[in-house]
DRENDO-1510 file (C-alpha; in Angstrom, 1 decimal, always signed):
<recs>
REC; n; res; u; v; w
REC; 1; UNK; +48.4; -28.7; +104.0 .
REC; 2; UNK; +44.3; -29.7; +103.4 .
REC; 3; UNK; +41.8; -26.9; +102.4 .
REC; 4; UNK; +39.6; -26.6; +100.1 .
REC; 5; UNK; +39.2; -23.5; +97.9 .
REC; 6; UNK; +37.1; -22.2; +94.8 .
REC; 7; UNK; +37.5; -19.0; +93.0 .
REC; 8; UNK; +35.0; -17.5; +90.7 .
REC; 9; UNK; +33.7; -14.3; +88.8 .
REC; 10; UNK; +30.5; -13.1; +86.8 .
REC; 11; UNK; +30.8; -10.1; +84.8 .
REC; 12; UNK; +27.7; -8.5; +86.7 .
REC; 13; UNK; +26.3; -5.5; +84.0 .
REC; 14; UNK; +29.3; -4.4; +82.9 .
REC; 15; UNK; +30.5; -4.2; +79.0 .
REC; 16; UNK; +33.6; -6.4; +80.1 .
REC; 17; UNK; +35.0; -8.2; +83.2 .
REC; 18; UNK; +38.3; -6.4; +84.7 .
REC; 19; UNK; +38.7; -8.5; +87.7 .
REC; 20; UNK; +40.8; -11.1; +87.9 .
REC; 21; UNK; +41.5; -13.9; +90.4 .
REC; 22; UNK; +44.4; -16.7; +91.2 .
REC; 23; UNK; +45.4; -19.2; +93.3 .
REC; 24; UNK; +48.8; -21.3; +93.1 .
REC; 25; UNK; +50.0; -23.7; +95.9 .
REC; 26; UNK; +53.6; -25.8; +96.3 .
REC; 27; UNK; +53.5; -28.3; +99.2 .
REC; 28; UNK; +54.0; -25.9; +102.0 .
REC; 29; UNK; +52.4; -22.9; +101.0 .
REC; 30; UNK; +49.2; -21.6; +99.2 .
REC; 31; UNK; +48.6; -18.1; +97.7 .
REC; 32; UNK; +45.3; -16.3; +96.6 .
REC; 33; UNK; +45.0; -13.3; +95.1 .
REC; 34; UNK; +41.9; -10.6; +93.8 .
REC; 35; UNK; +42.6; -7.5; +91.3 .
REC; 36; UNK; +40.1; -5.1; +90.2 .
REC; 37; UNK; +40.5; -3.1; +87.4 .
REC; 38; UNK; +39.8; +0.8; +86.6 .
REC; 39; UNK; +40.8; +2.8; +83.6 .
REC; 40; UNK; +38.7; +2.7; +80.2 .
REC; 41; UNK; +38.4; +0.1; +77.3 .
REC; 42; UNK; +40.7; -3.1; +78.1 .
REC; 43; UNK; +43.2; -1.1; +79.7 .
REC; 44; UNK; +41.8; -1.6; +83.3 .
REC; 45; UNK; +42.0; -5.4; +83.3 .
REC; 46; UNK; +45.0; -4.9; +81.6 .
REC; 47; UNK; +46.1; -3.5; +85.3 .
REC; 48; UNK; +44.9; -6.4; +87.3 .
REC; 49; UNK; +46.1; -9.0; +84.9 .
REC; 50; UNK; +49.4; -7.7; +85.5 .
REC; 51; UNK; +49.3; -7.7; +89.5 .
REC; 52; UNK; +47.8; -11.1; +89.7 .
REC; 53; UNK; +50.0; -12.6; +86.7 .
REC; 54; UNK; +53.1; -10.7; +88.3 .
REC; 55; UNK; +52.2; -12.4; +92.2 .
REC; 56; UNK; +51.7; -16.2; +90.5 .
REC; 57; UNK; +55.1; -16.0; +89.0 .
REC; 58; UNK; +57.2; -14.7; +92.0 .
REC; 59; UNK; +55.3; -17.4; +94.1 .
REC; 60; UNK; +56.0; -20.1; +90.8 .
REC; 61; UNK; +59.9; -18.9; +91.6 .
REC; 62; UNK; +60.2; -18.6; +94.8 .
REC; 63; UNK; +58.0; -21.0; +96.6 .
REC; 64; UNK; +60.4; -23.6; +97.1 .
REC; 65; UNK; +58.2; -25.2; +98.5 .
REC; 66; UNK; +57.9; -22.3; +100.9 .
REC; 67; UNK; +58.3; -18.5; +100.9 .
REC; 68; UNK; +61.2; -17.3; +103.3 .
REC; 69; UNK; +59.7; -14.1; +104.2 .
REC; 70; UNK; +55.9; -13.4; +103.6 .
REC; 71; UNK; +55.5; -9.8; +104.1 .
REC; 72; UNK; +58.1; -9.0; +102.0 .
REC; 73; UNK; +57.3; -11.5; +99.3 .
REC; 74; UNK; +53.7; -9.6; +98.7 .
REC; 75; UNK; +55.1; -6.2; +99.5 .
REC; 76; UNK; +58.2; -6.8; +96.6 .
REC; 77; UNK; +54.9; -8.3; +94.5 .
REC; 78; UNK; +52.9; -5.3; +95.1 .
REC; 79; UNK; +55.6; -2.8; +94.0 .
REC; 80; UNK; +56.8; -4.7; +91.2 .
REC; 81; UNK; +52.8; -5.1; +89.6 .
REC; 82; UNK; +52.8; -1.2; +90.4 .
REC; 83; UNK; +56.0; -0.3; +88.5 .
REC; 84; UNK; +55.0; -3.0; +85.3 .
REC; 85; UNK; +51.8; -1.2; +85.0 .
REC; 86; UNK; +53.0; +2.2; +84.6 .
REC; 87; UNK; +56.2; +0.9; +82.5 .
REC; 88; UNK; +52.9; -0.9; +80.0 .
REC; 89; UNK; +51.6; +2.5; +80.0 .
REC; 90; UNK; +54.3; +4.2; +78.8 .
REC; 91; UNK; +55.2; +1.9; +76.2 .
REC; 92; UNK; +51.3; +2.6; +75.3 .
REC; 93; UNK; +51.9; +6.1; +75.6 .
REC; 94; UNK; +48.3; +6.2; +77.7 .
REC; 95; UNK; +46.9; +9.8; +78.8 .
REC; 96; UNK; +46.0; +7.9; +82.0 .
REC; 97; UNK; +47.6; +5.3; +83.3 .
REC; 98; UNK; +45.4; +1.6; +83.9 .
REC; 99; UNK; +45.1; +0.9; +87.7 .
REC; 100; UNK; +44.2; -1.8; +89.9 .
REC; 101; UNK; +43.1; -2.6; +93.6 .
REC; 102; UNK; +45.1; -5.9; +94.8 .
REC; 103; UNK; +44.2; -8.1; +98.0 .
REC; 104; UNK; +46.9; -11.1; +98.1 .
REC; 105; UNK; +47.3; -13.8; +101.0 .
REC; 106; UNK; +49.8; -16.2; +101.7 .
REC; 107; UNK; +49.3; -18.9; +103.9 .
REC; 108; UNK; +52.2; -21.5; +105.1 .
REC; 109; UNK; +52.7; -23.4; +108.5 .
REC; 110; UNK; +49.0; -22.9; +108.8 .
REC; 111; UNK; +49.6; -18.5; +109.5 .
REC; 112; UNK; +48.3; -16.0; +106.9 .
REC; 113; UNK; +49.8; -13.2; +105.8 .
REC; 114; UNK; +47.8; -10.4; +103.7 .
REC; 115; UNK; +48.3; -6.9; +102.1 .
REC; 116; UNK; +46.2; -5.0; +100.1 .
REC; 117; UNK; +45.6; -1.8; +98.2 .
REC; 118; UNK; +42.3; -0.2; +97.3 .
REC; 119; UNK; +39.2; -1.6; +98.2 .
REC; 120; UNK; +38.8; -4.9; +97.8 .
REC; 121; UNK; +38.7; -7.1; +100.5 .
REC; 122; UNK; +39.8; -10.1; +102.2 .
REC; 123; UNK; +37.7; -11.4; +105.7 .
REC; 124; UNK; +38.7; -14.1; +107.8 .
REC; 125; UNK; +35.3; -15.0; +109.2 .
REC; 126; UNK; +35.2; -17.9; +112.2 .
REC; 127; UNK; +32.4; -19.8; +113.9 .
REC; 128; UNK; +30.0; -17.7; +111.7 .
REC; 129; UNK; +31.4; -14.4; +112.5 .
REC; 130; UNK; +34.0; -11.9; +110.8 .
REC; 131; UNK; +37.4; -12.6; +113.0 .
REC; 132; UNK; +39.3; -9.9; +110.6 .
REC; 133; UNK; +39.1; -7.6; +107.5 .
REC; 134; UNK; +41.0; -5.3; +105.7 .
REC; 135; UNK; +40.0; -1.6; +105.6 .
REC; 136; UNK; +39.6; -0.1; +102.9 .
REC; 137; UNK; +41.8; +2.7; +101.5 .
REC; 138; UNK; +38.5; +4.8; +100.1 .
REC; 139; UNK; +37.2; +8.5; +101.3 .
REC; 140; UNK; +34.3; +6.7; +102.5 .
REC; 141; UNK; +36.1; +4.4; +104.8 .
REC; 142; UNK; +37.9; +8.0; +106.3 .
REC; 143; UNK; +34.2; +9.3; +106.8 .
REC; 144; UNK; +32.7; +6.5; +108.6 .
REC; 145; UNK; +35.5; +6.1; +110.9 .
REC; 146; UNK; +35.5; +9.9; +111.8 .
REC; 147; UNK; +31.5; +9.6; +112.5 .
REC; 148; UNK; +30.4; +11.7; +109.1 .
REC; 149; UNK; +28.5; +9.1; +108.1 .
REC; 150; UNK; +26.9; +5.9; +108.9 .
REC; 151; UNK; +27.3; +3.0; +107.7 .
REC; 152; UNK; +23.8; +2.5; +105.6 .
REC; 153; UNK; +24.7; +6.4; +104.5 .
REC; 154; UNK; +28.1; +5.2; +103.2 .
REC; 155; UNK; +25.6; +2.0; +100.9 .
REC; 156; UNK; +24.6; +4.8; +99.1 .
REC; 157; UNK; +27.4; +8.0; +99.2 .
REC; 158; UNK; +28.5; +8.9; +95.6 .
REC; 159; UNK; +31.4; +8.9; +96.3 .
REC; 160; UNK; +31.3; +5.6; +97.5 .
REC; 161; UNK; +33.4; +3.7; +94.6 .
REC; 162; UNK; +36.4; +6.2; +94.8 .
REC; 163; UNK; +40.0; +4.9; +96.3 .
REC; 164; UNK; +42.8; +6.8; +97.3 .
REC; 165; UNK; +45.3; +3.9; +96.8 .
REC; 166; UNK; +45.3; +1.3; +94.0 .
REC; 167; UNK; +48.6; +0.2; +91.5 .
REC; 168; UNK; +49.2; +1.9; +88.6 .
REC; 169; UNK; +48.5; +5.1; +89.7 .
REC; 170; UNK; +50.5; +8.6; +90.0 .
REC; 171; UNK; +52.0; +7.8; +93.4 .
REC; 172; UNK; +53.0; +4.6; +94.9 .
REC; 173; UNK; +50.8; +2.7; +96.7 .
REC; 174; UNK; +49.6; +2.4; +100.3 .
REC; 175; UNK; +50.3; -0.9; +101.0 .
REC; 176; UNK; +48.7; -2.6; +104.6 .
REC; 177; UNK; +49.7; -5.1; +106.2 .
REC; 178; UNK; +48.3; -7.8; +108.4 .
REC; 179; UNK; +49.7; -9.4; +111.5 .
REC; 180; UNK; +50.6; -13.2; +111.7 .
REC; 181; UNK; +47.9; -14.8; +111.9 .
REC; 182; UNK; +47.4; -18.4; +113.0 .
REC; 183; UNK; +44.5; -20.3; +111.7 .
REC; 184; UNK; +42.3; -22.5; +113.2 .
REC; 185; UNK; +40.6; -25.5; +111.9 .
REC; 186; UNK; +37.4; -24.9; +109.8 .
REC; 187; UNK; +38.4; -21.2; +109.5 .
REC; 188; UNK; +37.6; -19.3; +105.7 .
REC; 189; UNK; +39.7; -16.8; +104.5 .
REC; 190; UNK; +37.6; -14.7; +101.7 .
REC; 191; UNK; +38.8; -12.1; +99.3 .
REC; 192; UNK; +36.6; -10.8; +97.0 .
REC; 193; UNK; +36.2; -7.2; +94.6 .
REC; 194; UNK; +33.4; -4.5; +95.7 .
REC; 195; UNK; +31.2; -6.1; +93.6 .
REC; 196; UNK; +30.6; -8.7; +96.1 .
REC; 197; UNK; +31.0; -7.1; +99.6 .
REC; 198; UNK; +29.0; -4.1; +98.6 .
REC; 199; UNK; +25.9; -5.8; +97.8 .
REC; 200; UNK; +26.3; -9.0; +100.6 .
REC; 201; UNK; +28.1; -7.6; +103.6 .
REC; 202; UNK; +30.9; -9.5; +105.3 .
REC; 203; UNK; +28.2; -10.3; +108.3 .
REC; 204; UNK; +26.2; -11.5; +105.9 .
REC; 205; UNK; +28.4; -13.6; +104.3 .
REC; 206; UNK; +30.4; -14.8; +107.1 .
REC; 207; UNK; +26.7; -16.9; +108.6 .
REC; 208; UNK; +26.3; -18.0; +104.9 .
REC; 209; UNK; +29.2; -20.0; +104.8 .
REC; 210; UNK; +29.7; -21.4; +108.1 .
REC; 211; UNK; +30.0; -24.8; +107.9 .
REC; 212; UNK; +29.2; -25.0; +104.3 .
REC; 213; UNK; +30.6; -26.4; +101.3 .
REC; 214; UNK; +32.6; -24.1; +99.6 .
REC; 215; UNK; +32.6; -25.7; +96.0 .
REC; 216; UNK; +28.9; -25.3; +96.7 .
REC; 217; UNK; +28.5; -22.4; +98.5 .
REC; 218; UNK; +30.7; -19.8; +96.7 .
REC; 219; UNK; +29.3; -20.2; +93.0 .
REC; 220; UNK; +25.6; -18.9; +94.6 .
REC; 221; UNK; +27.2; -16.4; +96.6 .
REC; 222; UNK; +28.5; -14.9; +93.9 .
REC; 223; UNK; +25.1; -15.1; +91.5 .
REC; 224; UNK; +23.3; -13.7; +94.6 .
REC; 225; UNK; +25.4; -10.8; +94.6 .
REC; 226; UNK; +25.3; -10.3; +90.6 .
REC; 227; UNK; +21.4; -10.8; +90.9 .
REC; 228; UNK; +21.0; -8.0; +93.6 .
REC; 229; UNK; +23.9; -5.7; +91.5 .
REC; 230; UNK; +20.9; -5.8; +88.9 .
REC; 231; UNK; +21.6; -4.4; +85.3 .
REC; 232; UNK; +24.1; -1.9; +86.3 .
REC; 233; UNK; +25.9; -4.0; +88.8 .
REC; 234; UNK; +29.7; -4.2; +89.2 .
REC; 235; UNK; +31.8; -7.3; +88.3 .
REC; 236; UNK; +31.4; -9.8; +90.9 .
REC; 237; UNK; +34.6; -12.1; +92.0 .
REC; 238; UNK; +35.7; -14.2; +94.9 .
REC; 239; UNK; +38.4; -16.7; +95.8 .
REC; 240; UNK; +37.4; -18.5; +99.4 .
REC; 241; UNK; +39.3; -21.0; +101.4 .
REC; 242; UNK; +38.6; -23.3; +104.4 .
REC; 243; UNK; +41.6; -24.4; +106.3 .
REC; 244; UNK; +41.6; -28.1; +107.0 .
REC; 245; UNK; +37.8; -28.4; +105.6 .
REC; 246; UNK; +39.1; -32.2; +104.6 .
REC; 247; UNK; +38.4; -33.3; +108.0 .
REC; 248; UNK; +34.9; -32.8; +107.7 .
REC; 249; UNK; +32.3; -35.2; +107.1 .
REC; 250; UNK; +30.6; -35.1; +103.3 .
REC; 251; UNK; +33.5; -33.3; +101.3 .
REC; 252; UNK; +34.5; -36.5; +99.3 .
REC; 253; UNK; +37.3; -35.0; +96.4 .
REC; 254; UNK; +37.1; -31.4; +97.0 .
REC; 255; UNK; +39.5; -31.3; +99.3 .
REC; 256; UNK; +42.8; -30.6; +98.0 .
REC; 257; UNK; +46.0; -32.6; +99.9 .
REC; 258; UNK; +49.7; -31.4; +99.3 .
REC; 259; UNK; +51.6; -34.1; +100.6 .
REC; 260; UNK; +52.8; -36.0; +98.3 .
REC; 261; UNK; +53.6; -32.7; +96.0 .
REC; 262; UNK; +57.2; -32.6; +95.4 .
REC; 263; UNK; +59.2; -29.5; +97.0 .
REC; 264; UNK; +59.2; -27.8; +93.1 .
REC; 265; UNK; +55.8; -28.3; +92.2 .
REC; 266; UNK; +53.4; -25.5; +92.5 .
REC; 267; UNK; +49.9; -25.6; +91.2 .
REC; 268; UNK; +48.3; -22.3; +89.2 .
REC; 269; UNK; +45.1; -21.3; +88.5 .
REC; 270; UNK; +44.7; -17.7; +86.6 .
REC; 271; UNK; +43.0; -17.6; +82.7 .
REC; 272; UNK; +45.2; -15.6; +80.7 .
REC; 273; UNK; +44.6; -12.1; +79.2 .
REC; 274; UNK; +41.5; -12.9; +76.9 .
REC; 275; UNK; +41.0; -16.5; +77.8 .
REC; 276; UNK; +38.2; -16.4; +80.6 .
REC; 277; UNK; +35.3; -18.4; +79.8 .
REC; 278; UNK; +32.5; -15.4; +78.5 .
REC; 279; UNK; +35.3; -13.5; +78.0 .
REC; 280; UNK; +34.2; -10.1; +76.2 .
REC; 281; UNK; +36.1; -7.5; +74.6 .
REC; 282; UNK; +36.4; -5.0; +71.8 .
REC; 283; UNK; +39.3; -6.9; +70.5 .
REC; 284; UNK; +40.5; -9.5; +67.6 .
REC; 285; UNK; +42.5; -12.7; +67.9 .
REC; 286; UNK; +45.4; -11.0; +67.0 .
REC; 287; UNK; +44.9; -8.0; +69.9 .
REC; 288; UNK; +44.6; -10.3; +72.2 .
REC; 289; UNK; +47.8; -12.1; +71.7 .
REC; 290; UNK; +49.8; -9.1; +71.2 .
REC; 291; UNK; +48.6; -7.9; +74.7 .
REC; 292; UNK; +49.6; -11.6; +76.3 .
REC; 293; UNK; +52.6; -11.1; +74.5 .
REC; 294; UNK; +52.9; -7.4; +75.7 .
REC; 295; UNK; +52.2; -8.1; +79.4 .
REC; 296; UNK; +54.0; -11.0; +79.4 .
REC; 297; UNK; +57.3; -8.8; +78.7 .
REC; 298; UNK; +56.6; -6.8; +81.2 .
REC; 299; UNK; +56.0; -8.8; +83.7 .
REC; 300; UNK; +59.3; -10.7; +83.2 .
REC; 301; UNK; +60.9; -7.1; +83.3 .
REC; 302; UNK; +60.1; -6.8; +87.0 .
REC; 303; UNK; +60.1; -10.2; +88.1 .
REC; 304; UNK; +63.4; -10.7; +87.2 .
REC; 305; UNK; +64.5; -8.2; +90.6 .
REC; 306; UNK; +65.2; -9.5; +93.6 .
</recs>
């Protein structure tokens, strides 16, 4: 495999950040995955770091070096985060339990795969245009598409930021699916949280990156869309990949090669619980590693089922 790929997130005008983002690749197969936390305090990144800590360490496992069946390794990953989250609430004995949206792709033998929950998104965009995106499990979504409103109505709908599906919540998740989908050269898959595709839309973005450096172009995507967010914005995360970007002219060492990893090796990158650079939260030293500790625990709980 050759791509190159660059994940980042800005906290936007919120107390705290309760996204979270990941990638991890073996020699075969490569993985990216976007939560967004909901729920108050540190409970709601709570949430995400669960689903995006829980997907890294099936793929860690299993990914040997490739996954045997796609849609069920993100639909098993899916379920698992779900039923960890509410198992952490529990032990917390919350009133409400800490939820999450999840997008997760996995790409091997140059085909994605990609299920989500919520409302974050993932886009495949292709000579400048959007190719495919995931719909959103929101009660705006339901209104555009049965012609209540418009789409420059639904920028501003109050109701705008509420889902119907997310993990962690009282009933299990609506999961969708995508079909197999074969890449072409120079394609960019790009998942982000609302906090990017709801101030720059996919169009938008999608003529903004063709042909563009991605270790470049992504880091002012996503300060563009905390700038327009303003003082109240939303957290603001991405994780973008161009397949087979190698090949082109100008990239010199961004590119990332995975021939010569060995069949076992995969490569991670998520911060832990607390250890994002600006990380800000309400919490001591000692909180903080009793929740890595905590979620840690769980995570094994669930990852441990086949």
């Amino acid at each position: 495999m050759k791509f190159t790929i660059f994940q980042g997130s800005l906290q936007g005008g919120r107390s705290n950040n309760e996204d979270r983002i990941a990638y991890c690749y073996s020699r075969e197969a490569l993985l990216m995955v976007v939560a967004d936390g909901m729920g108050g305090h540190h409970f709601g990144e709570i949430a995400a770091q669960i689903a995006a800590q829980t997907l890294t360490e099936s793929f860690q496992r299993e990914a040997k070096p490739d996954i045997i069946d796609p849609f069920r390794f993100l639909q098993r990953g899916m379920s698992n985060a779900h039923y960890a989250i509410l198992d952490y609430s529990f032990a917390h004995k919350l009133d409400d339990s800490p939820r999450t949206t999840c997008v997760a792709c996995l790409i091997q033998d140059s085909i994605a795969y990609w299920a989500h929950t919520g409302d974050s998104r993932l886009f495949l965009m292709r000579g400048g245009k959007v190719a495919a995106q995931t719909r959103d499990h929101s009660r705006i979504r339901l209104l555009m598409e049965e012609g209540v409103i418009s789409e420059a109505q639904a920028a501003t709908h109050p109701d705008r930021n509420k889902i119907y599906s997310c993990l962690g919540g009282d009933v299990a998740p609506e999961i969708d699916f995508s079909r197999k989908t074969p890449l072409e050269r120079g394609d960019i898959i790009l998942m982000c949280s609302d906090g990017l595709w709801g101030v720059m839309p996919g169009e938008e973005l999608a003529v903004v990156l063709k042909g563009a450096n991605l270790m470049q172009a992504i880091p002012q995507v996503i300060k563009d869309a905390e700038k327009r967010g303003g003082p109240k914005g939303d957290n603001v995360s991405a994780v973008a990949v161009c397949w087979e970007q190698s090949y082109q002219e100008g990239l010199g060492d961004s590119a990332i090669s995975t021939q010569t990893m060995s069949p076992g090796e995969v490569t991670t990158k998520l911060e832990e619980f607390g250890r994002q650079p600006g990380y800000k939260a309400e919490m001591t030293e000692e909180e903080i590693e009793k929740a890595i500790g905590e979620i840690r625990s769980t995570i094994e709980k669930y990852n441990s089922k086949k």
